[in-house]
C-alpha positions as CSV (number, residue, x, y, z in Angstrom):
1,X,87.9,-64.1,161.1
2,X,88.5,-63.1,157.9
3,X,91.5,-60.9,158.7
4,X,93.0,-63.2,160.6
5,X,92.9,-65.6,157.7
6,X,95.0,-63.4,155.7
7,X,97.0,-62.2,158.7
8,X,98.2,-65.7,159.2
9,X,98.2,-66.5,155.4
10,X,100.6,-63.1,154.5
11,X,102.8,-64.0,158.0
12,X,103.4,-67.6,157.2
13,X,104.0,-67.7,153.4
14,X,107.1,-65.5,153.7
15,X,108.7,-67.1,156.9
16,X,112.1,-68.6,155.7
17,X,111.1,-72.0,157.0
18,X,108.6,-72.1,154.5
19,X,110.7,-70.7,151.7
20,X,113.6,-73.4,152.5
21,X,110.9,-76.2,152.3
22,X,110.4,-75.0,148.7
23,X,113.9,-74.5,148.1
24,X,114.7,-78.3,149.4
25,X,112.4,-79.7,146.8
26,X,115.0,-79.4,143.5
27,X,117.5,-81.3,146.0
28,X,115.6,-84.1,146.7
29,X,114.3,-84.6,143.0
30,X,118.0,-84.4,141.8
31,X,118.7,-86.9,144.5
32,X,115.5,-89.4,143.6
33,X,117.0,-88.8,139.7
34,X,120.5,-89.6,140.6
35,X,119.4,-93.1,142.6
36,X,116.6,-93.8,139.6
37,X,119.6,-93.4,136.8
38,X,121.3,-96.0,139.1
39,X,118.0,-98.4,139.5
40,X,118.3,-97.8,135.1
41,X,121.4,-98.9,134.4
42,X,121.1,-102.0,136.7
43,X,117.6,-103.2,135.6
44,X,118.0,-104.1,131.7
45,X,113.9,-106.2,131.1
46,X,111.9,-102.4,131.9
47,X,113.4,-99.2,132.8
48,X,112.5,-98.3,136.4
49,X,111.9,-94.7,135.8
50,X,111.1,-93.1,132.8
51,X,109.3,-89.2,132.5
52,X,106.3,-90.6,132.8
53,X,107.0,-92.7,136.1
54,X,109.3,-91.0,138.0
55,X,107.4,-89.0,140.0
56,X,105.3,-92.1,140.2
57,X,108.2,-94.1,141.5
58,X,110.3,-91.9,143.7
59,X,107.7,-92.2,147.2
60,X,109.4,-95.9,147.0
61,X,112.3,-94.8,148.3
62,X,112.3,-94.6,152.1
63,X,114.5,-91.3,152.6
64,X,111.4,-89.9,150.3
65,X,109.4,-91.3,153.4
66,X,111.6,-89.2,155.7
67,X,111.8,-86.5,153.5
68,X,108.3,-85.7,153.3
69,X,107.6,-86.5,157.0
70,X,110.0,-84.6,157.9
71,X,108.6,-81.3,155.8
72,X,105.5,-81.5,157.9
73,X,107.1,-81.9,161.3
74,X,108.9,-78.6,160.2
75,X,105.7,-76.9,159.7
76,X,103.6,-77.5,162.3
77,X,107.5,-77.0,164.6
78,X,107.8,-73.5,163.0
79,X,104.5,-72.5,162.9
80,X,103.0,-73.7,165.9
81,X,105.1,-74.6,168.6
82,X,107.9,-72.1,167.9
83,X,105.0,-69.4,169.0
84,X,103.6,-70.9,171.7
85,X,107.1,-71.5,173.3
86,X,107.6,-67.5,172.7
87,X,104.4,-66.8,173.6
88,X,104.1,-64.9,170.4
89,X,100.5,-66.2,170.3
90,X,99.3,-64.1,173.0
91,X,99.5,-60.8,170.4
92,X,97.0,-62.7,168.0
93,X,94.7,-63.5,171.5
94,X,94.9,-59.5,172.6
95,X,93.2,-58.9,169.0
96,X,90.0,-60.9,170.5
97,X,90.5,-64.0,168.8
98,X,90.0,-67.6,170.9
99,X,92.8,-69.9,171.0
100,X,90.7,-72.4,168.8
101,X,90.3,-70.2,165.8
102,X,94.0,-69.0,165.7
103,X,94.9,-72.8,166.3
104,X,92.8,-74.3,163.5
105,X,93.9,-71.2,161.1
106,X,97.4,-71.9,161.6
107,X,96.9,-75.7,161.0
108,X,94.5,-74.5,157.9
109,X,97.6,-72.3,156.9
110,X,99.7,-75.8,157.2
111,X,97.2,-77.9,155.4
112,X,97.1,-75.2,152.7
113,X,101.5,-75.3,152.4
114,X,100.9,-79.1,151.9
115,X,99.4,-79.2,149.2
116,X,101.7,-76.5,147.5
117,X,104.4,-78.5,148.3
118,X,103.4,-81.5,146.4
119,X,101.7,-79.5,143.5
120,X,105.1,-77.8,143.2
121,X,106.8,-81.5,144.1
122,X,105.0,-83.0,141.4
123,X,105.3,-80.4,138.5
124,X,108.9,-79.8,139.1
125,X,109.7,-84.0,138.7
126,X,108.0,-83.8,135.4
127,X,110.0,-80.8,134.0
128,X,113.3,-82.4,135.5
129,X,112.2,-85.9,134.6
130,X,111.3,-84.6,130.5
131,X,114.9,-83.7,130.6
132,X,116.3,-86.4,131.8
133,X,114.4,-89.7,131.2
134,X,113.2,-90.9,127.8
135,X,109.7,-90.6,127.0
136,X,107.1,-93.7,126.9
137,X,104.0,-94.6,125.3
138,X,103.6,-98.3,126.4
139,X,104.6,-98.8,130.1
140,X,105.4,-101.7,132.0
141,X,104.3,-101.6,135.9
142,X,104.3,-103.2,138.8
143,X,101.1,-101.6,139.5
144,X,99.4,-103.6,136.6
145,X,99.7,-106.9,135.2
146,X,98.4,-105.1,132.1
147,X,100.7,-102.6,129.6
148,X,99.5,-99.1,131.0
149,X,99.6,-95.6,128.6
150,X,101.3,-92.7,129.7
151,X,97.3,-91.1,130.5
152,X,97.1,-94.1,132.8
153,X,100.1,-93.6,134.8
154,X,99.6,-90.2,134.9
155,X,96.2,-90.1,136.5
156,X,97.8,-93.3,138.9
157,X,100.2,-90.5,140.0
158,X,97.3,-88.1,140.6
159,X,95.5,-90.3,142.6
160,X,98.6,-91.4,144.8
161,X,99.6,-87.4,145.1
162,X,96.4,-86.9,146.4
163,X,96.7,-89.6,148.8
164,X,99.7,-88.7,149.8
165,X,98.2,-85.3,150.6
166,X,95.2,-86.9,152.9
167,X,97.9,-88.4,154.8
168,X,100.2,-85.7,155.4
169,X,97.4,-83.6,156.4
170,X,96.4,-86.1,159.0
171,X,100.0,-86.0,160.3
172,X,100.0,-82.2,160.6
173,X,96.8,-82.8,163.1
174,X,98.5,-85.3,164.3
175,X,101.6,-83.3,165.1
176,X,99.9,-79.9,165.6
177,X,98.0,-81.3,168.7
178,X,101.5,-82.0,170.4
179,X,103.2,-79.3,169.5
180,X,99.9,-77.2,171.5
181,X,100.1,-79.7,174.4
182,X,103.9,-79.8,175.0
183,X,104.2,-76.1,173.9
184,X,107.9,-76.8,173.2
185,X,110.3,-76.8,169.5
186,X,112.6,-79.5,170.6
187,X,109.3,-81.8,172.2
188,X,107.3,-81.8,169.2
189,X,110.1,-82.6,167.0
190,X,111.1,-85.1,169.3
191,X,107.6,-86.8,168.9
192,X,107.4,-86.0,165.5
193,X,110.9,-87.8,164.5
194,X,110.1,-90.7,167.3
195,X,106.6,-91.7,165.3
196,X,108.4,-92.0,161.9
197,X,111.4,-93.9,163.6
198,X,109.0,-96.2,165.5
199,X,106.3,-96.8,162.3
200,X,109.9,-98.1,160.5
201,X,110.5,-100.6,163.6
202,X,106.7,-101.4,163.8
203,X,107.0,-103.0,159.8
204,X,110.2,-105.4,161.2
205,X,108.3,-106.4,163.8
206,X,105.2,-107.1,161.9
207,X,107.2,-108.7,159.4
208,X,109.1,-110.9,162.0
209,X,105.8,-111.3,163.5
210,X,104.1,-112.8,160.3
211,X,106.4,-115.6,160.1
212,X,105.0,-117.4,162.8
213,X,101.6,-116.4,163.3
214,X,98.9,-117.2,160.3
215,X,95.9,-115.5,159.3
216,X,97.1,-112.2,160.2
217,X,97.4,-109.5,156.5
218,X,100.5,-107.9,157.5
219,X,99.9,-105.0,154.6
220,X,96.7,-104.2,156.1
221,X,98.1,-104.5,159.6
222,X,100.8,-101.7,158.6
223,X,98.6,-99.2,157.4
224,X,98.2,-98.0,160.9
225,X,101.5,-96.2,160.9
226,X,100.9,-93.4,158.7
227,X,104.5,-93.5,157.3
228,X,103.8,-97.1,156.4
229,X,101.0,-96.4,154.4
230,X,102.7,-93.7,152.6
231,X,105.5,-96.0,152.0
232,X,103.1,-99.4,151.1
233,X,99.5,-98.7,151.4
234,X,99.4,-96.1,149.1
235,X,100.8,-97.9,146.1
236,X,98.1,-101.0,147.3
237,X,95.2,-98.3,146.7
238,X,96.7,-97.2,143.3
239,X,96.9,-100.9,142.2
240,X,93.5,-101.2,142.8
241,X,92.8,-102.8,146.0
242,X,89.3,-101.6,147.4
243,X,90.2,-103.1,150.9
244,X,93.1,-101.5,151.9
245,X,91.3,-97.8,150.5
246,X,88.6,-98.6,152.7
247,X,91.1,-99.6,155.7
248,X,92.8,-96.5,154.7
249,X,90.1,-93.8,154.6
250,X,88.8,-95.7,158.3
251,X,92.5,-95.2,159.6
252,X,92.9,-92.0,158.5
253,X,89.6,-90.9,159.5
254,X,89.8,-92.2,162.9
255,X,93.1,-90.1,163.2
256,X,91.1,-87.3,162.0
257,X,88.7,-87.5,164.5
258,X,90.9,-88.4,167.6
259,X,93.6,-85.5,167.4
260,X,91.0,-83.1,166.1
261,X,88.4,-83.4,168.7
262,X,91.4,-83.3,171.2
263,X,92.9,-80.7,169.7
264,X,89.3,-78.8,170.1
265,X,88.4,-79.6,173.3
266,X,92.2,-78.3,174.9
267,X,91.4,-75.0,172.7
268,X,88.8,-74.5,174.3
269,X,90.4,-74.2,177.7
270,X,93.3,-71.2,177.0
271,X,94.5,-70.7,180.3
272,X,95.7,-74.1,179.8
273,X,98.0,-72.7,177.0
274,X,98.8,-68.9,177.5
């Protein structure tokens, strides 16, 4: 097992897919810097971002959303269903390994290229942020009715970076068991792209929906599309709120349990797959 940890590990870290995901991340922060210079010159009573918020700041803007959804449909596309389309995972099978374990070391390998890409995400908005945005010792937030220090926003980014990593992973399950089950590139990215689109249309309808119908908590309600709670729920844990982290964890752990007992139990029969 051992071996075929760092068999995968040594294969996927220098597959150009993964290399271009790293390379894509100085794009998108000089994009989120260009649209929070904008946001600055525009609101005058507290700058939007500063260096100490902009990493903070930038998941707010919904092609951050796609962005990052998009990274892990990539992946698991690349990494999973790209071999069993080629069949390229029947020369890890002749080596005596199950389906199941190379499945859940290739996901592991995914999990693990996740959470390099936001450490890497994360460090390289602070370097480009200290050039860029003005430094801050008292900060203004929506995320407080209080003044917050730079040590408090910085530990708030922590703790949504490491939400955002939670949920992220649970896509990559999410994804990972259709990209076994179709065994096709252009299906799993098709379902992939289809649950981001439709998690957008499921917030106007539950928007439209909350207009007329009372006693339904249309934030809590939207934390079942993982996007959304990337997008809203995440900030509503930051803040504070103890309900929606519990809502959270339950969501995401039900996801968790769903697509990885599926993705298990199909394992375990290969001539479904090979």
């Amino acid at each position: 097992m051992k071996q075929l940890i760092h068999s995968e590990f040594k294969r996927y870290f220098s597959k150009k897919s993964w290399l271009g995901v790293l390379g894509s991340i100085p794009f998108m922060i000089a994009l989120m810097a260009s649209q929070s210079l904008k946001a600055n010159q525009i609101v005058t009573l507290d700058r939007v971002a500063s260096f100490n918020t902009f990493a903070l700041y930038t998941p707010l803007h919904k092609i951050f959303t796609f962005y990052l959804f998009a990274v892990v449909i990539l992946l698991v596309v690349t990494t999973i269903a790209s071999e069993y389309e080629k069949s390229e995972i029947r020369m890890v099978l002749i080596r005596g390994y199950s389906t199941r374990q190379v499945f859940f070391v290739k996901l592991m390998m995914i999990v693990l290229a996740l959470f390099i890409f936001i450490v890497g995400y994360v460090a390289c908005s602070y370097l480009v942020a200290s050039v860029i945005f003005e430094h801050q010792t008292v900060i203004s937030s929506f995320l407080s009715f209080d003044d917050l220090t730079s040590v408090q926003v910085f530990l708030m980014t922590l703790k949504y970076y490491g939400l955002l990593f939670l949920i992220l992973a649970v896509f990559a399950m999410v994804i990972a068991f259709f990209a076994m089950f179709t065994k096709s590139v252009i299906s799993t990215t098709v379902i992939g792209l289809l649950i981001v689109v439709a998690s957008f249309g499921f917030y106007m309808v539950t928007q439209l929906v909350g207009r007329y119908i009372s006693g339904i908590d249309i934030n809590q309600l939207n934390l079942l599309a993982l996007p959304l709670m990337q997008l809203k729920g995440a900030y509503q844990i930051v803040a504070g709120h103890t309900t929606s982290l519990h809502q959270s964890l339950t969501i995401l752990g039900s996801y968790f349990i769903l697509f990885m007992g599926s993705s298990y139990y199909l394992t375990g029969r290969q001539d479904q797959f090979i």
